[in-house]
N, C-alpha and C positions, 0 to 999 in steps of 0.2 A: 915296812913303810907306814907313815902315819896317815889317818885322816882325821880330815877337821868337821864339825858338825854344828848349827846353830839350832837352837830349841828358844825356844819365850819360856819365861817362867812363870806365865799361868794365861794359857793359848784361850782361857772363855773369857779370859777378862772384858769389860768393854770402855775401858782408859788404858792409860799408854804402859806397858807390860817390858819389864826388861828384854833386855837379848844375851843367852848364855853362850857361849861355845865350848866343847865338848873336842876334845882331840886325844883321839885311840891309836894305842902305839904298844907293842911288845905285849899285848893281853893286860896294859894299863887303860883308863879313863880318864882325866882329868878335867875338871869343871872350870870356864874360865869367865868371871864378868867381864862385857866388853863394854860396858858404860854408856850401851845403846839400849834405846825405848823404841817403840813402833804400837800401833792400837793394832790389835790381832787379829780385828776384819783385814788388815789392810797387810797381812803375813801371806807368802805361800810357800804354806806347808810344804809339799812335794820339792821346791826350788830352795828352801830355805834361804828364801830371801824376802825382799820386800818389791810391793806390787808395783812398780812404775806405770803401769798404764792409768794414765786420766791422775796420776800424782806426780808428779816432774821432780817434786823434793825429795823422792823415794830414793830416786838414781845414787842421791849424795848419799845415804844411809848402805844401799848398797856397796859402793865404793867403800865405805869404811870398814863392811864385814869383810870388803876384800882382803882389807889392808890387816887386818886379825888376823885374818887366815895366814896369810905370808909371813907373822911375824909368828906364826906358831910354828908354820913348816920350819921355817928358819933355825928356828930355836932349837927343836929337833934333829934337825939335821947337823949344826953346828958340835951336837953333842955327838951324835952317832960315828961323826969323823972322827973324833977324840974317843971314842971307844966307850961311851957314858950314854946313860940315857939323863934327861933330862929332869930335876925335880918338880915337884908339884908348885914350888915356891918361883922354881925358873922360870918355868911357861907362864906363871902370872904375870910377873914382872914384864914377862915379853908382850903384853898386851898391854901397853899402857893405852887408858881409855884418852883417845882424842875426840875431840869436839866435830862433830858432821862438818862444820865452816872451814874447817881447819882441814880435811879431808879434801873436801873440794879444792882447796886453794892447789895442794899439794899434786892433786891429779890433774888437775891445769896448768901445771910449772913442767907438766910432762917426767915429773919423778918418777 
């Protein structure tokens, strides 16, 4: 089974710090950008997410790691039925980086 994992790529920063995701499968790693920023006070670590209390815009940020994650399980699992694991090149590709605006719209159309 795979997991998906979000890390910042530099959690002291104090400007807005990418968002990696990280999905371990079969004793592989894979590194994935997801074309998201967040300011690092505003991360929690332990939830790897971001902090929605007292930030409202967080939720939409949120929302979009969701939407990474699912499109990595995906990805994974689409190969595992086919008897494949998936390349390092696959699961990139499966995260195409969407716009947080564009997330929202998407979770409100009830997709």
């Amino acid at each position: 089974m795979a997991s998906v994992s979000f890390l910042l790529k530099e959690p002291s920063a104090t400007k807005l710090t990418p968002i990696f995701a990280f999905i371990s499968f079969d004793g592989q790693r894979v590194k994935v950008y997801t074309g998201l920023s967040i300011l690092p006070k505003q991360w929690l670590k332990g939830e790897q997410r971001a902090q929605v209390r007292g930030l409202p815009d967080n939720g939409t940020l949120n929302d979009a790691l969701e939407l990474a994650e699912q499109q990595l399980l995906d990805c994974y699992r689409t190969h595992r039925a086919q008897g494949q694991l998936p390349s390092t090149e696959e699961l990139r590709a499966a995260v195409v980086p969407v716009p947080a605006e564009q997330v929202a719209a998407v979770a409100t159309a009830g997709f």
